[in-house]
C-alpha positions as CSV (number, residue, x, y, z in Angstrom):
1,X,-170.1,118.8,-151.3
2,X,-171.4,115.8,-150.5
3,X,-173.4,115.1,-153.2
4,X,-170.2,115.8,-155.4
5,X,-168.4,113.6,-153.9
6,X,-171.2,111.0,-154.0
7,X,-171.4,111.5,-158.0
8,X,-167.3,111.5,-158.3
9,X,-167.8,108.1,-156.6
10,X,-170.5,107.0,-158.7
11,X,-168.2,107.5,-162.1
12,X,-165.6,106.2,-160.6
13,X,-167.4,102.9,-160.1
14,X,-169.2,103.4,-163.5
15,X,-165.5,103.4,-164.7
16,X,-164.0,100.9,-162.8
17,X,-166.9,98.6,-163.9
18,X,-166.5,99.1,-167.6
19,X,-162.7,98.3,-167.1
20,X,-163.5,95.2,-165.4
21,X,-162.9,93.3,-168.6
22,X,-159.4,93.8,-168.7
23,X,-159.2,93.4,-164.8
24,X,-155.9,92.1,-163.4
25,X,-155.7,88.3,-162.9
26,X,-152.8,89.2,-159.9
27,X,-153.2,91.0,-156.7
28,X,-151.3,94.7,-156.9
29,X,-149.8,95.3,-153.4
30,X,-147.6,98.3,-152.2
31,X,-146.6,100.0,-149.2
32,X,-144.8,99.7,-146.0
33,X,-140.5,98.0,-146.5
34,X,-141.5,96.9,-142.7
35,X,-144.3,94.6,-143.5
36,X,-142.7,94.2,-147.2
37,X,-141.0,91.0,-145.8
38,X,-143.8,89.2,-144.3
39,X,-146.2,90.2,-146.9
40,X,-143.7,88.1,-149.6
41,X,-143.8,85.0,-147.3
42,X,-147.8,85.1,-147.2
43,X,-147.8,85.7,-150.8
44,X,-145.6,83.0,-151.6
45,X,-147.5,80.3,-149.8
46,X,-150.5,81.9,-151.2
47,X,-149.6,80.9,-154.6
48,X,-148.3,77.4,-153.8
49,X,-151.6,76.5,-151.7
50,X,-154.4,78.1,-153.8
51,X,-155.5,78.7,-157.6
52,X,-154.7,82.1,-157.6
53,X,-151.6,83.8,-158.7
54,X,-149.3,85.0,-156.2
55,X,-149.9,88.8,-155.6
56,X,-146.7,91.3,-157.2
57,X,-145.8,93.8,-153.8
58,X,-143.9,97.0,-154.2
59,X,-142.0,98.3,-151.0
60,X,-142.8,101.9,-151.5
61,X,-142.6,103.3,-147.7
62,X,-146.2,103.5,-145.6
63,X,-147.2,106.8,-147.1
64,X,-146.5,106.2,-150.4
65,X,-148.7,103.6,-150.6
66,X,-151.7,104.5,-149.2
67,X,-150.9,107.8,-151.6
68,X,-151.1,105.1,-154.5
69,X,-153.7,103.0,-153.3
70,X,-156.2,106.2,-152.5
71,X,-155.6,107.5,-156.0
72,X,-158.8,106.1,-156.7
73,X,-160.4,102.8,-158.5
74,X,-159.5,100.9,-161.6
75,X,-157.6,97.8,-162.3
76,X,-154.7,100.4,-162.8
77,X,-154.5,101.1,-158.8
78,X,-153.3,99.2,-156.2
79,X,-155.5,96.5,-154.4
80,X,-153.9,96.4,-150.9
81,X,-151.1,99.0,-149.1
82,X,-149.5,97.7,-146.4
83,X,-148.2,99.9,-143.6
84,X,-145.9,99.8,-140.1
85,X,-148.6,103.0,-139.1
86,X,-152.0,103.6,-138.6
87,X,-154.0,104.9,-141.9
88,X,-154.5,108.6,-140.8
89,X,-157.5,111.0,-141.4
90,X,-156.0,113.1,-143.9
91,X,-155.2,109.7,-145.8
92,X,-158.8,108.4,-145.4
93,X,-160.4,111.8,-146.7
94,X,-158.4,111.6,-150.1
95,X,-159.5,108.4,-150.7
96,X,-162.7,109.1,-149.7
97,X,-162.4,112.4,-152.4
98,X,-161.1,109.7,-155.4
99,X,-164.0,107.2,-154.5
100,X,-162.1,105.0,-152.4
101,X,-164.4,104.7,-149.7
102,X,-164.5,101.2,-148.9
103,X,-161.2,100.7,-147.0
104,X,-161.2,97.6,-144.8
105,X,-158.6,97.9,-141.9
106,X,-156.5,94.8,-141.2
107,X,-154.0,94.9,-138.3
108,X,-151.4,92.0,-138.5
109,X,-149.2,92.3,-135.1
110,X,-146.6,94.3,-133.7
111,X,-143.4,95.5,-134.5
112,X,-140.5,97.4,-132.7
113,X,-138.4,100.0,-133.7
114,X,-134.3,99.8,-133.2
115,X,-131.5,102.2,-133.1
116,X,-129.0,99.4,-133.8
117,X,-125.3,99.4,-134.6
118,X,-122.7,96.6,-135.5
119,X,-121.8,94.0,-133.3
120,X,-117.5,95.2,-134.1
121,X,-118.6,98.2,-131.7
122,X,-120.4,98.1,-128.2
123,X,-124.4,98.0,-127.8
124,X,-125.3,101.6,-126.7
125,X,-127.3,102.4,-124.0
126,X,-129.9,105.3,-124.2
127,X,-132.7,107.4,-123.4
128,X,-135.5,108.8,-125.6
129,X,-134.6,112.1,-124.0
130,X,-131.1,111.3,-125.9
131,X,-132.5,110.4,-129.1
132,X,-133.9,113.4,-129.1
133,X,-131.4,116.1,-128.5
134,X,-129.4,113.9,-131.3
135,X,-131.5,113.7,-133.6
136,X,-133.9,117.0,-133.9
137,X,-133.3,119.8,-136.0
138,X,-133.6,122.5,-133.2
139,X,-132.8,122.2,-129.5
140,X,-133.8,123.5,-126.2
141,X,-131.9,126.2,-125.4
142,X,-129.0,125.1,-123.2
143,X,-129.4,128.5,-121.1
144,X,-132.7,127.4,-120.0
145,X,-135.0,130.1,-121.9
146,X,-137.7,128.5,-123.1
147,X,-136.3,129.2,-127.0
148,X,-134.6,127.2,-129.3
149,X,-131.2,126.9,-131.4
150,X,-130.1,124.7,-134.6
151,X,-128.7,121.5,-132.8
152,X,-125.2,122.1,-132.5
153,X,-124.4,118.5,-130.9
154,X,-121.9,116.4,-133.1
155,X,-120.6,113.9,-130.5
156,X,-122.5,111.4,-128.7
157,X,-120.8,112.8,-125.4
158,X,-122.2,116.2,-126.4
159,X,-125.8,114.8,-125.6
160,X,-124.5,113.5,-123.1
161,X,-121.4,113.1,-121.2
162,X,-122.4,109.3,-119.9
163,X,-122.3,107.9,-123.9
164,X,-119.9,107.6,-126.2
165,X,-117.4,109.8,-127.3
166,X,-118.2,109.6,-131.2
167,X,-119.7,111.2,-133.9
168,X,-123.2,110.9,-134.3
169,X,-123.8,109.3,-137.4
170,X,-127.5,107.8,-138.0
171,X,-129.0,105.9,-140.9
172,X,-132.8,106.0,-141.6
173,X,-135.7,105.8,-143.2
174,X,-137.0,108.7,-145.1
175,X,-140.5,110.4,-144.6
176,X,-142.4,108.7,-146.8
177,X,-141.5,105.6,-144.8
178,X,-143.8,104.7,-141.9
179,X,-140.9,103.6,-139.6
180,X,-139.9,107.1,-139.4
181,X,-143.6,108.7,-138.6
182,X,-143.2,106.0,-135.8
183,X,-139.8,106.7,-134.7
184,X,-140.6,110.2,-134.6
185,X,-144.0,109.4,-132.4
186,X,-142.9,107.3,-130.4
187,X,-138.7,107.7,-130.1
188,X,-138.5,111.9,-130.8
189,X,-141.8,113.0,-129.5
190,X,-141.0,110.8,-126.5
191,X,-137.8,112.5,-125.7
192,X,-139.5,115.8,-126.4
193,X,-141.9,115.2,-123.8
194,X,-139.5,115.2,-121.0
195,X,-139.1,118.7,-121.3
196,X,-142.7,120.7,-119.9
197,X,-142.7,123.8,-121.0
198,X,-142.5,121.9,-125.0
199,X,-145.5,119.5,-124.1
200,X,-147.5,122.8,-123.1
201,X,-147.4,124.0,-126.8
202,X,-149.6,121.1,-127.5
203,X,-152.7,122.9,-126.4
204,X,-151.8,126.1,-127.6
205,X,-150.7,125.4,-131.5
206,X,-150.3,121.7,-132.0
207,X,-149.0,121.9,-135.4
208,X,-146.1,123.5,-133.6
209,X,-145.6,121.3,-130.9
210,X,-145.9,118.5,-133.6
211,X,-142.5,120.4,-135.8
212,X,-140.4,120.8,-132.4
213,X,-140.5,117.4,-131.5
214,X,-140.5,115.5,-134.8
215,X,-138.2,117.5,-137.0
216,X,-135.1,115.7,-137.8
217,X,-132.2,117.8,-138.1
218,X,-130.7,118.2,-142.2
219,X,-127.3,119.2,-141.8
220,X,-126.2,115.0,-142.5
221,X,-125.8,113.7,-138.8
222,X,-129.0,112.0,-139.7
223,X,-128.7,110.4,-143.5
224,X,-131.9,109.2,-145.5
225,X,-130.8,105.7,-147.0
226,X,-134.8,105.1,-149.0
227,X,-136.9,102.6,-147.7
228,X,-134.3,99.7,-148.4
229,X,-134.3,98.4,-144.6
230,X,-131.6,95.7,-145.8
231,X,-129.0,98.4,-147.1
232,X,-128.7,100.1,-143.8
233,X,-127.6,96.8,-142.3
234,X,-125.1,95.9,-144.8
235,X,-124.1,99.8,-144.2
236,X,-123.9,99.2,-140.6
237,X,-121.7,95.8,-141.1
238,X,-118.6,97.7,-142.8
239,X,-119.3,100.9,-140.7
240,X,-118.6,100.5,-136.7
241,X,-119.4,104.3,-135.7
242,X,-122.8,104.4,-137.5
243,X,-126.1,103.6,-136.6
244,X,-129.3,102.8,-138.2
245,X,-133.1,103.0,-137.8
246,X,-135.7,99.7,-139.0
247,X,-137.7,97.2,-137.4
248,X,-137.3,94.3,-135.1
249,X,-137.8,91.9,-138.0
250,X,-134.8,93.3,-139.6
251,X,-132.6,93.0,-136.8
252,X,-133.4,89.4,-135.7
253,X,-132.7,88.3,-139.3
254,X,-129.4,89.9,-139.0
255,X,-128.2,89.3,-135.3
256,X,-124.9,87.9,-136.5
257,X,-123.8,91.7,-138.0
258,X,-125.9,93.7,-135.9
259,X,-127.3,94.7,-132.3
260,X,-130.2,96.8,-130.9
261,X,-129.7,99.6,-128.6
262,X,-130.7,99.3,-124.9
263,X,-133.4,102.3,-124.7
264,X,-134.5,103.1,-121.3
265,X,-133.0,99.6,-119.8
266,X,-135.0,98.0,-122.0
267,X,-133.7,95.7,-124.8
268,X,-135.2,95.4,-128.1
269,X,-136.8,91.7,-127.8
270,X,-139.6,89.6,-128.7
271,X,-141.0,89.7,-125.2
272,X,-140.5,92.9,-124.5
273,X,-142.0,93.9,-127.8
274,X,-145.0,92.0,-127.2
275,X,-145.8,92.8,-123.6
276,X,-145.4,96.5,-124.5
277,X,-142.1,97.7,-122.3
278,X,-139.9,98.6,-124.7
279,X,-140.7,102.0,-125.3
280,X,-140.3,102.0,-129.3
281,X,-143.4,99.3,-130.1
282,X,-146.0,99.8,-133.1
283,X,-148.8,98.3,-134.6
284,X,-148.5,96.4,-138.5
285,X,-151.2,96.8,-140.7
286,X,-152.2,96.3,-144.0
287,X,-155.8,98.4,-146.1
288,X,-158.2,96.7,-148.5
289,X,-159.4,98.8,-151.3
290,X,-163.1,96.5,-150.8
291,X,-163.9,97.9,-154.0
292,X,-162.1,95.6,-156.0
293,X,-163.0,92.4,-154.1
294,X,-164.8,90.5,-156.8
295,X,-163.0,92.1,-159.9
296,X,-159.3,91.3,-159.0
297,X,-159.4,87.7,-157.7
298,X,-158.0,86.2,-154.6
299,X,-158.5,90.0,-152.9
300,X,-160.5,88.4,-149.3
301,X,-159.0,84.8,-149.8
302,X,-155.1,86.6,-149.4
303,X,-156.7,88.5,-146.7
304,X,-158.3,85.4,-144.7
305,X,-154.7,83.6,-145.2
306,X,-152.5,86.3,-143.8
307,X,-154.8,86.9,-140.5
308,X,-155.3,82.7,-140.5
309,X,-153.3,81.3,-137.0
310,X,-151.3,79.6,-139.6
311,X,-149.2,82.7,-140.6
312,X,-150.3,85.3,-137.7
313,X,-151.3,83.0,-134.7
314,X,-148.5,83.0,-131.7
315,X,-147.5,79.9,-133.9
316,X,-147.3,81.1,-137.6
317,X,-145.2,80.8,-139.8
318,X,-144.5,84.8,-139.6
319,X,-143.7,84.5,-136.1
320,X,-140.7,82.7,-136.6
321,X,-139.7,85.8,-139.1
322,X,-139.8,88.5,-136.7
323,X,-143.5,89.5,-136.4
324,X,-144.5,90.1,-132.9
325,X,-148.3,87.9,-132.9
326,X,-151.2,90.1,-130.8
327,X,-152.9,88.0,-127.8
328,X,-155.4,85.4,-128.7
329,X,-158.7,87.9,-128.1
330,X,-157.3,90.5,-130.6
331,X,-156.2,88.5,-133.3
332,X,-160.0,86.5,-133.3
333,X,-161.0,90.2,-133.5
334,X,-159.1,90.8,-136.4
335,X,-160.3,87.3,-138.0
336,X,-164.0,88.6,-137.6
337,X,-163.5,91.8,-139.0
338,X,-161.6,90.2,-141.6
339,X,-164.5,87.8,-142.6
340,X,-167.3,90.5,-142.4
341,X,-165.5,93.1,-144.5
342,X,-165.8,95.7,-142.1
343,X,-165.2,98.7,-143.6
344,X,-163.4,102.2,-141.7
345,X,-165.5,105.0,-141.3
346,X,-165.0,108.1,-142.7
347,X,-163.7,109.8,-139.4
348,X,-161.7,107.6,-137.5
């Protein structure tokens, strides 16, 4: 198997080569609506402070871009996928089976996750254990067997009787988008936790565990709005009773329409982002195909300016659009890797 794989490589870098005459002058870059917005900026100043072009970017969710980007090699494939998750095995080992198996890992800060409504109604306050009995397919059985039924909760107040006496109503990414593997990590399988007898399935039959606690229910309490973070908001503006899942950078840009959710006392801000108490935090990144440094121009030198201090730094530019910077060690981390090309390995 491995020497298959190693010849499948081989052609595919045979092939790539011979289509390096017709190679793209422009960066391709897909992936993640989360980091979509700060990946513009960069590329924007990119092409005003350097000879290259600046680089065309797609916002097709976190998983559909690294689905593009590992297709394989060729000026036809993307260069760069950005994603608001962590690059995950299964992901690594299809690029690695299409000859992509040079990815270079760049993280570029932090980013929280809101449950936000409009600023006509009241800021809700919440648990994770609430999210979750509002928002998963099946439920704990209320009799206390250790079983569970369709979720039959409609009303906030149903969850329970200390919020609101409304309809649940939820707008959200769909799963293709990274900000819902995260919301479902972090927000679902947080609430799922608080209940022991689930958490002990874990050890038994993960795959199960993993389906109870992230499954969002599909009977429209919870409605897929595509990776367009800035329709939700203008969805949320004309709707009072709704709600709406996306990142921090989306709600400080629109903090005259909207508000974030107060989850676990916590409020969604920058410092509580950054120091790591507000319990709905993730990590930005964006994946190099290394491959097609040197045949696609501008590859490393866009790399080098979106990790500079300039745009990531707890000054940069970036900051001031939402991104939440990493501390001073880390990000000269990142820089390094950045400048050696460090490359993933195969099993993460």
């Amino acid at each position: 198997m491995k020497k298959l794989r190693s010849y499948l490589t081989f052609v595919g870098l045979c092939l790539f080569v011979i289509g390096a005459a017709d190679a793209r002058d422009q960066i391709s870059i897909v992936g993640s609506s989360t980091v979509y917005p700060f990946a513009t900026v960069v590329a924007e100043h990119f092409g005003l402070t350097t000879s290259f072009k600046t680089p065309k970017i797609e916002a097709t969710g976190s998983g559909g871009g690294l689905k593009l980007f590992c297709s394989g090699l060729g000026v036809q494939t993307a260069d760069i996928t950005n994603a608001s998750r962590r690059i995950k095995q299964s992901e690594v080992d299809s690029c690695h089976r299409n000859g992509v198996t040079e990815i270079i890992e760049v993280k570029v800060g932090y980013d929280g996750i809101v449950l936000a409504n409009s600023k006509k109604a009241e800021a809700m306050k919440i648990n994770l254990k609430d999210i979750y009995l509002a928002l998963v397919k099946d439920i704990p059985n209320p009799d206390g067997s250790e079983s569970f039924v369709p979720n039959p909760h409609k009303m906030w107040s149903d969850v329970n009787p200390d919020l609101p006496n409304a309809e649940i109503m939820v707008l959200g990414p769909p799963p293709t988008s990274g900000t819902r593997d995260a919301f479902a990590e972090l927000a679902m399988e947080g609430g799922c936790k608080k209940f022991d007898w689930i958490v002990a399935m874990k050890s038994s039959d993960k795959n199960a565990y993993k389906a109870r606690c992230h499954s969002i229910r599909e009977d429209g309490v919870y409605v897929e709005t595509g990776e367009n973070d800035n329709l939700i908001v203008q969805k949320l503006s004309v709707n009072p009773d709704a709600f709406g899942v996306f990142g921090f950078s989306f709600l400080e840009q629109n903090m005259d329409v909207v508000q974030g959710s107060i989850i676990g006392d916590v409020s969604p801000v920058f410092e509580t982002i950054s120091d790591g108490s507000y319990p709905i935090s993730r990590s930005l990144y964006f994946y190099i195909k290394k491959q097609h440094i040197g045949v696609v121009p501008g590859i490393i030198e866009y790399a080098k300016a979106f990790v500079s201090p300039e745009a990531t730094g707890a000054d940069g530019y970036l900051i001031e659009r939402g991104l939440i910077p990493m501390d001073s060690m880390e990000h000269k981390k990142i820089i390094d890797n950045v400048n050696q090309l460090e490359i993933l390995p195969a099993t993460l």
